[in-house]
N, C-alpha and C positions, 0 to 999 in steps of 0.2 A: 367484198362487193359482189363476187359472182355468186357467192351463198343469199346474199340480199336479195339480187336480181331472181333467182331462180324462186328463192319462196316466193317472191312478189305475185312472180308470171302465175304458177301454181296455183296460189291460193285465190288470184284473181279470176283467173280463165276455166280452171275445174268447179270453182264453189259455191260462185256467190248467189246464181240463182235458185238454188236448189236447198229447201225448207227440211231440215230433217226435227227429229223426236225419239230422242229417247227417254226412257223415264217420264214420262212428260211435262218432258222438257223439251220445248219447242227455240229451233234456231238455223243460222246459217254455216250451210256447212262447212262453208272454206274457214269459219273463223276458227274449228279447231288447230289450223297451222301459219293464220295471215297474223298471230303477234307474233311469231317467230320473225318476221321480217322487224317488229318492233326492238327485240330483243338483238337483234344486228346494229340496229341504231344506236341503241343504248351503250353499246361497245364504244364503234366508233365515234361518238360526240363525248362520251368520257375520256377515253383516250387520245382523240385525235383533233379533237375541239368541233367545234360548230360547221364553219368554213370549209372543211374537210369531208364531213357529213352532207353538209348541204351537196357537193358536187355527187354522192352514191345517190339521193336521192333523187335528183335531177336524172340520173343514168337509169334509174329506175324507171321515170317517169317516161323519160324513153322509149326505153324498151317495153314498158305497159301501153304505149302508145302504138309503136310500131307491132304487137303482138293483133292486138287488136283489130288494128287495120290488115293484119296478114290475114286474120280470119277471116272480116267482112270480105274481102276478096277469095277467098276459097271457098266459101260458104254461096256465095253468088256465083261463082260460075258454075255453068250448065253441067249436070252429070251428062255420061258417055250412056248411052244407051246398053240396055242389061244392066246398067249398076245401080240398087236399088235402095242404097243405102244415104241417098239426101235427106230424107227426113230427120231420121236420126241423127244424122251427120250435125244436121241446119238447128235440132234439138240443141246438142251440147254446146255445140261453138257459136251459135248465130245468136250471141248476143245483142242483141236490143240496143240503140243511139243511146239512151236512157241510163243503161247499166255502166255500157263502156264510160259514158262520163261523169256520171256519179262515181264510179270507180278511179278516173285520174284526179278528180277534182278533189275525192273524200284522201285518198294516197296523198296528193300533195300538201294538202292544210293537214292534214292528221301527224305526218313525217316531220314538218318544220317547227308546226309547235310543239313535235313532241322534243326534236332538239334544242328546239330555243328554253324551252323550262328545265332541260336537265342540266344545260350549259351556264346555265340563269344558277340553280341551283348548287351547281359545282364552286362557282365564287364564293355562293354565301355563307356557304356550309365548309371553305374551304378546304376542298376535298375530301371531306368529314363523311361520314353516313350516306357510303352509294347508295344504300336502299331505297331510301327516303326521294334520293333522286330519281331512279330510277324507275320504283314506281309510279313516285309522285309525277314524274315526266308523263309516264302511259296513262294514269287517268285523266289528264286535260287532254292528253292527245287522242286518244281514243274515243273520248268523249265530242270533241270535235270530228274524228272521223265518222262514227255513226249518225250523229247530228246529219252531217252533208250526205253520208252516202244513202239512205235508206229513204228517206224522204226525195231524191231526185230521181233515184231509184227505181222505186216501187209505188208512191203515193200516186193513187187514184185506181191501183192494179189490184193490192191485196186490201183487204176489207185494214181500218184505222186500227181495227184492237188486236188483228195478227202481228200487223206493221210495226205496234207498240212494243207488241211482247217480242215479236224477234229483235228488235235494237236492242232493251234493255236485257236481254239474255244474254246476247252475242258481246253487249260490252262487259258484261259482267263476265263473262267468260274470258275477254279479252284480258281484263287486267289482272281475273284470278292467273292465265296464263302466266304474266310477268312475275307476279309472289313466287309461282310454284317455280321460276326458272331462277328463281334471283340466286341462288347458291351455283348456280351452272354461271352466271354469269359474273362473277366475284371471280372465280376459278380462270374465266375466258382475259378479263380484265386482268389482273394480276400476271397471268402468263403473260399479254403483248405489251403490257408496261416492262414487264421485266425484258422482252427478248427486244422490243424495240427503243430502250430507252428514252420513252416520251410519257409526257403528261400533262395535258396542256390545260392550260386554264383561259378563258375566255375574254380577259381583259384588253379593252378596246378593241372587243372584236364587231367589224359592221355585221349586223344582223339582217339585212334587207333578203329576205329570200329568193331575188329576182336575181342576183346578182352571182357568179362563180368565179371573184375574186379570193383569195388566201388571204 
């Protein structure tokens, strides 16, 4: 969970505003390291089922909340005179009403579907083909997270066809992410089944994501 919460904060607060290109190849730059927090998920809703997940997520959301709000408060109050570094300061961190909640909004719907279909997937497949789940979980959820985030985000700031191509870049990069991690994550799975003795499966589990019952 505290490896969760850290990429969350990270890849939320360092990256999202900021358009890079390489190759050109145009996108956002926190997405190099925000499916890593996917990849945390993927663990524990395998492992530790839905209801278990759902409360890191929730801690997440949190703490992406309370992060943000620490900023909007240091970013507003007045520099000390001689200290000339608020511009820059108010650059990085003064995220926009706009970003902060396209950002908890796209995190939360993006987190819960991406457990509810891997946990979905776990039963049907009984316990069969993590990959399948796994990824199959990060492209609906991912796909819903860029859906919310980018459009409440940015629509009306960057011209329609940058707005386009960095969604579809950044989720294509998201769930290339999850492929290229899936052997690291076989290897992560495997080890807390084995040291923790659990493996849960989802059956008549309540699904309501409002709720942080077990």
């Amino acid at each position: 969970m505290a490896a969760f919460v850290a990429v969350l904060l990270c890849s939320n607060i360092i990256g999202p505003a900021k358009v890079a290109s390489l190759w050109g190849f145009t996108f956002g730059a926190g997405v190099l390291f925000f499916p890593i927090s996917y990849v945390f998920g993927d663990v524990l809703t395998e492992v530790y089922g839905y209801a278990r997940a759902r409360k890191v997520v929730w801690t997440g959301f949190v703490a992406l909340g309370f992060a943000s709000f620490m900023a909007w408060i240091i970013v507003g109050m007045p520099p000390a005179e001689g200290w000339d570094g608020q511009d820059a300061y108010a650059a990085v961190l003064g995220q926009t009403p706009r970003i902060v909640l396209a950002s908890l909004i796209a995190f939360f719907v993006g987190e819960m579907v991406n457990a509810y279909v891997l946990a979905r997937m776990k039963v049907w497949t009984a316990g069969r083909w993590l990959w399948t789940r796994t990824i199959g979980s990060t492209v609906v959820g991912q796909a819903f997270d860029s859906l919310v985030f980018y459009p409440i985000a940015f629509y009306g700031m960057w011209p329609n066809d940058l707005l386009l191509a960095v969604m579809l870049s950044n989720y294509l990069i998201k769930v290339g992410w999850e492929v290229v991690l899936t052997p690291v994550t076989y290897r992560v799975v495997a080890l807390l089944k084995r040291a923790e003795q659990v493996d849960f499966y989802d059956r008549g589990t309540d699904f309501n994501p409002f709720t942080l019952k077990s």
